[in-house]
LOFIMAR-331234 format. One record per residue (C-alpha): residue number from 1; residue in three letters; x, y, z. Coordinates in nm, 4 decimals. Layout:
<pos NUM, code ALA, x X, y Y, z Z>
...
END
This chain:
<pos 1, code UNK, x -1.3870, y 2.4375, z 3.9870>
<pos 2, code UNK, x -1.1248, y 2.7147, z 3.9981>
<pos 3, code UNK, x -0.9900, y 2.6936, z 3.6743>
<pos 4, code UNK, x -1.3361, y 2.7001, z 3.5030>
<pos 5, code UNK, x -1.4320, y 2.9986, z 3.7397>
<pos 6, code UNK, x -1.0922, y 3.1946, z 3.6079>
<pos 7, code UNK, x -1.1743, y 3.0991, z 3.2813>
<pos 8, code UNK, x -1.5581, y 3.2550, z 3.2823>
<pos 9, code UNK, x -1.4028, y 3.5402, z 3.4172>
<pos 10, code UNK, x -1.1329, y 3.6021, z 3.2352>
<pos 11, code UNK, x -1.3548, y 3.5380, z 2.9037>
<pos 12, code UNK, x -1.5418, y 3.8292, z 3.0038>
<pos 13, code UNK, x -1.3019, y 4.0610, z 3.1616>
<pos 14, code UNK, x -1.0636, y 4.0965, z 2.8405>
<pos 15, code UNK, x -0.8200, y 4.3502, z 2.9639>
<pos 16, code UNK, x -0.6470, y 4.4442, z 3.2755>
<pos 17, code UNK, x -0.7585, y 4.7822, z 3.3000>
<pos 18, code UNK, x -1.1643, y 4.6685, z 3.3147>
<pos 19, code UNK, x -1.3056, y 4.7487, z 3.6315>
<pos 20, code UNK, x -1.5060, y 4.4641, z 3.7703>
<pos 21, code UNK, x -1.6928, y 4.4873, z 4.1308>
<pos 22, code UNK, x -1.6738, y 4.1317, z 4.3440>
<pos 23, code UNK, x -1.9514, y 4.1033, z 4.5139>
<pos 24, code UNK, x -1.8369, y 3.8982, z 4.7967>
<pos 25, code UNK, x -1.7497, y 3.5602, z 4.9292>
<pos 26, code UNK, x -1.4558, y 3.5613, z 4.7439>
<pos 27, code UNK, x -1.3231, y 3.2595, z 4.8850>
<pos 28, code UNK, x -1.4411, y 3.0600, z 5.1587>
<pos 29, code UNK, x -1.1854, y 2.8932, z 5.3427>
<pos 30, code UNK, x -0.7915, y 2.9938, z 5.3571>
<pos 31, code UNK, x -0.5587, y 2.7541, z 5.1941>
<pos 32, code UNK, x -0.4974, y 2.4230, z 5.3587>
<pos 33, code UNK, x -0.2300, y 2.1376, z 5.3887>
<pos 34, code UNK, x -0.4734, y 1.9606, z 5.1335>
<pos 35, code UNK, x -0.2968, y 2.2038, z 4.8454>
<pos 36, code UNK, x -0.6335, y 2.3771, z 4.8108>
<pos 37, code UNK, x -0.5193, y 2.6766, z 4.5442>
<pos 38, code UNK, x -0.4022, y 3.0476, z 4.7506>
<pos 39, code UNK, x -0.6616, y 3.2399, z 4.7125>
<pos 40, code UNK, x -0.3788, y 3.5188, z 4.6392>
<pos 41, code UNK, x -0.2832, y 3.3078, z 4.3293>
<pos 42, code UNK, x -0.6668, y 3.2934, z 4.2032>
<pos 43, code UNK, x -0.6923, y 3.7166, z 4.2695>
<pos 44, code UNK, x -0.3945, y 3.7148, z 4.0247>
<pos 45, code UNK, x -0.5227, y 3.4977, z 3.7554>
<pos 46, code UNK, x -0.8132, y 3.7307, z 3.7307>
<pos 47, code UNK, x -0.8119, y 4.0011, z 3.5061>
<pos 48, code UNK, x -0.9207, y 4.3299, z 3.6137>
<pos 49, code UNK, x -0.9082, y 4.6468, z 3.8317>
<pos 50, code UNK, x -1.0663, y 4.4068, z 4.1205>
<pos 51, code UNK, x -1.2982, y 4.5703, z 4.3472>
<pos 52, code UNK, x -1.4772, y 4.4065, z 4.6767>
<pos 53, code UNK, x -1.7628, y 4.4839, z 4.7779>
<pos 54, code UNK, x -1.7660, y 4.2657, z 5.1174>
<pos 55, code UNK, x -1.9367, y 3.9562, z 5.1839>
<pos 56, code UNK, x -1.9854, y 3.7472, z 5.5277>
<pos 57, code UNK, x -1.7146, y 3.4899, z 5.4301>
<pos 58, code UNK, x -1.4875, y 3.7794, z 5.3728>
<pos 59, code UNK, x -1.5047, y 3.9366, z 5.6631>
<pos 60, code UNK, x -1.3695, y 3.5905, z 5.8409>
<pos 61, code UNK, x -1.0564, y 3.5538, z 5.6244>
<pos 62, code UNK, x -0.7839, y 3.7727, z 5.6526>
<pos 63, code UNK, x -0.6546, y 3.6606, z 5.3411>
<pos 64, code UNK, x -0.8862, y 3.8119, z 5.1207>
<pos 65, code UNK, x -0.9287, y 4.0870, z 5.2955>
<pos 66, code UNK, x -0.5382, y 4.2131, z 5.2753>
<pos 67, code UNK, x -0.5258, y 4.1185, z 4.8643>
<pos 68, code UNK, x -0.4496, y 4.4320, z 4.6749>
<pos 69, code UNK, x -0.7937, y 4.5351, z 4.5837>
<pos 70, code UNK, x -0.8650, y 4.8495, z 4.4023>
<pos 71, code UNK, x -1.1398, y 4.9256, z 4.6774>
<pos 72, code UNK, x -1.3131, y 4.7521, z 5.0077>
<pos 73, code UNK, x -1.6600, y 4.8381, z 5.0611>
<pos 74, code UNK, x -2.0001, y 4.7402, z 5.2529>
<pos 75, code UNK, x -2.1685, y 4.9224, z 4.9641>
<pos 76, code UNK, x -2.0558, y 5.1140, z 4.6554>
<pos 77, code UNK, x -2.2128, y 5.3287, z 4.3913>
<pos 78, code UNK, x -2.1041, y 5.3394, z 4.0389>
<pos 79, code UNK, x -2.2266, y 5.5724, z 3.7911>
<pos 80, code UNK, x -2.1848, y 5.5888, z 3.4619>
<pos 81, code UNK, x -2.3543, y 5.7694, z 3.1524>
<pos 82, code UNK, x -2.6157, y 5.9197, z 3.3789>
<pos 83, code UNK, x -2.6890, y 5.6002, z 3.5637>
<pos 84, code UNK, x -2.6289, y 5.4668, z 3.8816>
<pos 85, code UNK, x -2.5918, y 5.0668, z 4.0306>
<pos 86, code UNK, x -2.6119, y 5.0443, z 4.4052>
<pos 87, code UNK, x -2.3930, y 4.7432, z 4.4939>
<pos 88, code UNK, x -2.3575, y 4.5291, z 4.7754>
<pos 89, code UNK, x -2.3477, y 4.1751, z 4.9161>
<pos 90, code UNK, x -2.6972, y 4.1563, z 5.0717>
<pos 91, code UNK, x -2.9744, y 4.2398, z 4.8761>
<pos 92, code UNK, x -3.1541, y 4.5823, z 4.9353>
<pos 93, code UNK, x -3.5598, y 4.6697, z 4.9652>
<pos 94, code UNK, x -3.4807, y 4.9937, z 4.8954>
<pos 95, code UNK, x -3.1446, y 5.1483, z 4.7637>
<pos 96, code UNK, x -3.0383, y 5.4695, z 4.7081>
<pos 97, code UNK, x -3.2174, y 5.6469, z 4.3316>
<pos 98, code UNK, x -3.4264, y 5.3572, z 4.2915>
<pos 99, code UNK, x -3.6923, y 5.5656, z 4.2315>
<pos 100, code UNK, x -3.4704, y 5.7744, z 3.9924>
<pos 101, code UNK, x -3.3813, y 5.4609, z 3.7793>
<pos 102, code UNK, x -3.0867, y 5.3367, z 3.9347>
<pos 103, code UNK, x -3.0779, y 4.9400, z 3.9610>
<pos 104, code UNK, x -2.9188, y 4.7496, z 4.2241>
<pos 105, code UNK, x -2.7003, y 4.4448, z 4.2427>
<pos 106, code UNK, x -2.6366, y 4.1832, z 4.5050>
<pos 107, code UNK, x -2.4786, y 3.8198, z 4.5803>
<pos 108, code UNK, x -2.5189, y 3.6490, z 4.8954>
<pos 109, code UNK, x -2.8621, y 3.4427, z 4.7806>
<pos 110, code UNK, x -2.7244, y 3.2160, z 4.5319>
<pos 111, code UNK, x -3.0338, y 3.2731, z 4.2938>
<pos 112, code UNK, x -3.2682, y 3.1540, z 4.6020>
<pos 113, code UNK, x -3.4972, y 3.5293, z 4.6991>
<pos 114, code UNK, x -3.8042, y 3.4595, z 4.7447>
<pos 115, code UNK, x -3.9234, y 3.7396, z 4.6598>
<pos 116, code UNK, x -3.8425, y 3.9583, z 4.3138>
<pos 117, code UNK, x -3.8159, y 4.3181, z 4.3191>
<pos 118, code UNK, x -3.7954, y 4.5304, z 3.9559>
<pos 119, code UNK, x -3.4233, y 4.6698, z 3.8978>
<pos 120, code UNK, x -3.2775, y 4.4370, z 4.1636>
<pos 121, code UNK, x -3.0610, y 4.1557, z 4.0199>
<pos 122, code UNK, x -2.8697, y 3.8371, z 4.2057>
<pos 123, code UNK, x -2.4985, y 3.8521, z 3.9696>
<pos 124, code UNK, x -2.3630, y 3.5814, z 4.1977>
<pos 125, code UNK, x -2.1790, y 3.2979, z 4.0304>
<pos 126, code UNK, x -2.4522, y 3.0541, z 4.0765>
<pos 127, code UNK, x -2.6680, y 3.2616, z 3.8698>
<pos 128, code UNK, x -2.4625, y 3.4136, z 3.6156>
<pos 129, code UNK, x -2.1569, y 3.0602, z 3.5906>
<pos 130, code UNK, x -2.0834, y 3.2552, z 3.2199>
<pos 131, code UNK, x -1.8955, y 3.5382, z 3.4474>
<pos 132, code UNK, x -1.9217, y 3.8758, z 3.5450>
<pos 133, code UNK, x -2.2047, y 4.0318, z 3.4348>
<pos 134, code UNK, x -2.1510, y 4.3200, z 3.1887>
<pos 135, code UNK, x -2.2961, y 4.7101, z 3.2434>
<pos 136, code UNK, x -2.4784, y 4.6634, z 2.9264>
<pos 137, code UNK, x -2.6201, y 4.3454, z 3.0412>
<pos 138, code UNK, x -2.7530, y 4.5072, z 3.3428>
<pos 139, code UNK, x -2.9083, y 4.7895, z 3.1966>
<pos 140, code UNK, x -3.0760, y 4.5547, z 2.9094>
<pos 141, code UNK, x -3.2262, y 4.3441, z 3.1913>
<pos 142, code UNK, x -3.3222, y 4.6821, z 3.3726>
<pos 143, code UNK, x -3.4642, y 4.8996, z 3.0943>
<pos 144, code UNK, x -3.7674, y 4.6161, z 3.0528>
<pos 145, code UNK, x -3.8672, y 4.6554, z 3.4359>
<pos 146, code UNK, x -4.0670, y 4.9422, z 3.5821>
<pos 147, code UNK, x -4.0071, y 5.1178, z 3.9227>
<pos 148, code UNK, x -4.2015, y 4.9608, z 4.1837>
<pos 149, code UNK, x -4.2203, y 5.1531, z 4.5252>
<pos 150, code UNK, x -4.1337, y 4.9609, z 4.8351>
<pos 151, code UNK, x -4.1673, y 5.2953, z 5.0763>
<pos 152, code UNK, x -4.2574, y 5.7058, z 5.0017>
<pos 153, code UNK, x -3.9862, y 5.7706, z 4.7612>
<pos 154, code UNK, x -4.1477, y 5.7872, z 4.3877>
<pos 155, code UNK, x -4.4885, y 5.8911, z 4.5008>
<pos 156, code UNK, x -4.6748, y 6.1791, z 4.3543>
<pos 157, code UNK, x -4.6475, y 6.4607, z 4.6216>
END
């Protein structure tokens, strides 16, 4: 399972210097007598400027959490050509510029919401098993979907 999920990454992410945001659950359990792979040796298979965005599993294991990671977040922004993804583990009702076009991203569901919401997208691996999903892959799935509100921000004042 590791070497194919190294290999969908590393198909995608073609050069060291591409930024790619983890989502979290890196890893779930710390190496073990059984010679389950170091997670440190997977981090450095992976091409990239790594960032984490924290998940529950990561929180638990040390390991991951001291790997030399570009960033460590709860949440992150990145913007980029006048648009914005709001990132993090958990997926969001509301996030911040949804009304304003920017589109969210999450993990943690492993394609299993219930319930859609427009510019929100699951990129976990169980979703997406090609790899990371790409900016312009985002922003084609988001440009077909229309705001919807979820609370007062977007209405007509």
């Amino acid at each position: 399972m590791n070497k194919a999920l190294v290999e969908s990454w590393n198909a995608v992410v073609l050069r060291e210097n591409d930024e790619v945001w983890h989502l979290g659950d890196f890893g779930m359990h710390a190496p073990n007598s059984s010679g389950a792979e170091d997670l440190g040796c997977l981090f450095w298979r992976l091409r990239g400027k790594k960032h984490l965005v924290i998940g529950n599993h990561d929180v638990k294991n040390q390991q991951i959490m001291r790997l030399p990671w570009e960033t460590i977040e709860q949440i992150s922004e990145v913007k980029k050509s006048g648009r914005r993804l709001v990132l993090c583990h958990y997926p969001l009702e509301s996030w911040a510029g949804a009304c304003r076009g920017a589109a969210h991203l999450h993990g943690h569901c492993h394609g299993t919401l219930k319930r859609k919401a427009a510019k929100r997208f699951d990129v976990g691996v169980d979703v997406h098993p090609a790899g990371p999903v790409s900016w312009d892959e985002v922003w084609s799935w988001a440009d077909k979907e229309r705001f919807e509100m979820t609370d007062h921000h977007g209405e007509s004042r």
